[in-house]
C-alpha positions in Angstrom: -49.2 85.6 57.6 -51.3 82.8 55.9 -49.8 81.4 52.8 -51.9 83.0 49.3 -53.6 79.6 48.8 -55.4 79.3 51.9 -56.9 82.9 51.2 -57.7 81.9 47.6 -60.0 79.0 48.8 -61.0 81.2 51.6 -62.1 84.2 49.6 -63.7 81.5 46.9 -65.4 79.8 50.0 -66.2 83.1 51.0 -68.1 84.9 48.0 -69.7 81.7 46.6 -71.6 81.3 50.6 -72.7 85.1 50.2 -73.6 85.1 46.8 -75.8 82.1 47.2 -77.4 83.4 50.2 -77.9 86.6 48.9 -79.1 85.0 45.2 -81.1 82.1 47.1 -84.6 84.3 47.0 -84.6 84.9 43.5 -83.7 80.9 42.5 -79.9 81.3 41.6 -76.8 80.2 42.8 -73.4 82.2 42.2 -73.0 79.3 39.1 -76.4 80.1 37.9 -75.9 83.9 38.1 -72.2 83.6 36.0 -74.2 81.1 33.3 -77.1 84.1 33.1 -74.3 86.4 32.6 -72.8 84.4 29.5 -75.8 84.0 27.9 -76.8 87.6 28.0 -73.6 88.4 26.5 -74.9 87.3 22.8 -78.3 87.1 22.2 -78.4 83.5 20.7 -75.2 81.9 23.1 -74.5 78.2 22.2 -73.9 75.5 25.2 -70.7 75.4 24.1 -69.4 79.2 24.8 -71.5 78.7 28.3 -69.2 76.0 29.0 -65.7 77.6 27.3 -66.4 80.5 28.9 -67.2 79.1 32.5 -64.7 76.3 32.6 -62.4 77.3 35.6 -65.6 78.2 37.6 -66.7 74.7 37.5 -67.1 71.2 36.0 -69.1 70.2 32.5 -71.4 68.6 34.5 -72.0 71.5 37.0 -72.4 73.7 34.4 -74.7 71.5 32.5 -76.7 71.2 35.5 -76.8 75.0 35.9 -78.1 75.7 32.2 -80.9 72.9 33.1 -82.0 75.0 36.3 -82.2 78.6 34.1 -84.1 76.5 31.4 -86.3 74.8 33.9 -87.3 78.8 35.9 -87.7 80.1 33.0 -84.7 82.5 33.0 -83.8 81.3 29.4 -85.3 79.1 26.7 -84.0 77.6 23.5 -84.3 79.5 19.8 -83.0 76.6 18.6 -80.9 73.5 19.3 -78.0 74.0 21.7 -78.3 77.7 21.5 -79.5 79.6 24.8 -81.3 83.1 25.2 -82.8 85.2 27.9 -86.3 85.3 27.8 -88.2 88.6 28.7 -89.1 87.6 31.7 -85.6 86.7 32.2 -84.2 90.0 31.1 -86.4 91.7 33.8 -85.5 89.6 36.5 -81.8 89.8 35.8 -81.6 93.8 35.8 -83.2 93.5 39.6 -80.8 90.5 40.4 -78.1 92.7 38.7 -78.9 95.2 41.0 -78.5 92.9 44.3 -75.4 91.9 43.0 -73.6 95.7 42.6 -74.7 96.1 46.0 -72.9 92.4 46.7 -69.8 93.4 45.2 -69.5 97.0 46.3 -69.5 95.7 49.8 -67.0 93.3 49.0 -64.5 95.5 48.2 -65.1 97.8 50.8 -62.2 99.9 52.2 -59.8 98.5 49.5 -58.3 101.1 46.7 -59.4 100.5 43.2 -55.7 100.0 42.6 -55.2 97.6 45.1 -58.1 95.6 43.9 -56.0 96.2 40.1 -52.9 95.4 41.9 -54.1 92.3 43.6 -56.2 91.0 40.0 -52.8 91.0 38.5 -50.8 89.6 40.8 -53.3 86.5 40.5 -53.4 86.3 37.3 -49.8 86.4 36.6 -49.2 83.8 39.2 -51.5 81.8 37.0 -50.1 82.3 33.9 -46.7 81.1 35.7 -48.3 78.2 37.0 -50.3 77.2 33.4 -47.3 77.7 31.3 -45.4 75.7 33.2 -42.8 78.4 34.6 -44.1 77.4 38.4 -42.5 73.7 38.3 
């Protein structure tokens, strides 16, 4: 059996390929998709909670760079300085992205339990809690 870690990147290798294929015709990358997701959360999001809220997905500068390709297509636009909100146009196109990606993540976790997937979730995230407070040293 393979050790956890090399089926963490594997997995993360894994469903950031597929989703960027899959996202690729409508402009998006998995980053791109997470950053829409953020932003549709509160109708007036700051840069800020984009990057708070995204920062174990990727860099500052990734993430910057992924707010400036939403801005740029159009997905969002800016009510006011370092604030962030869908535009209509936006909203439409993410309910038919959203769509694509149910279908993504339904086939993803085909054949495993909804409690395995719990079980699993958990297992992860208390292994990181370990590791963050210290406890895994």
């Amino acid at each position: 059996m393979k050790p956890i870690g090399y089926w963490l990147n594997r997995t993360d290798v894994a469903l950031t390929t597929t989703m960027n294929a899959m996202l690729a015709e409508y402009g998006l990358t998995r980053l791109t998709w997470q950053v829409l997701n953020v932003v549709a959360a509160d109708p007036r999001t700051a840069d800020t909670t984009v990057l708070t809220s995204l920062t174990a997905n990727a860099s500052a500068a990734e993430l910057t760079a992924a707010i400036d390709a939403v801005l740029a297509d159009r997905w969002v636009l800016r009510p006011a300085a370092e604030q962030l909100a869908l535009t209509e146009d936006g909203r439409t196109r993410l309910v038919r992205v959203g769509e694509r990606v149910a279908a993504f993540r339904e086939a993803s976790v085909a054949g495993i339990a909804p409690e395995e997937y719990r079980t699993a979730v958990g297992v992860l995230e208390r292994m990181t809690l370990n590791l963050e407070s210290g406890r895994g040293h």
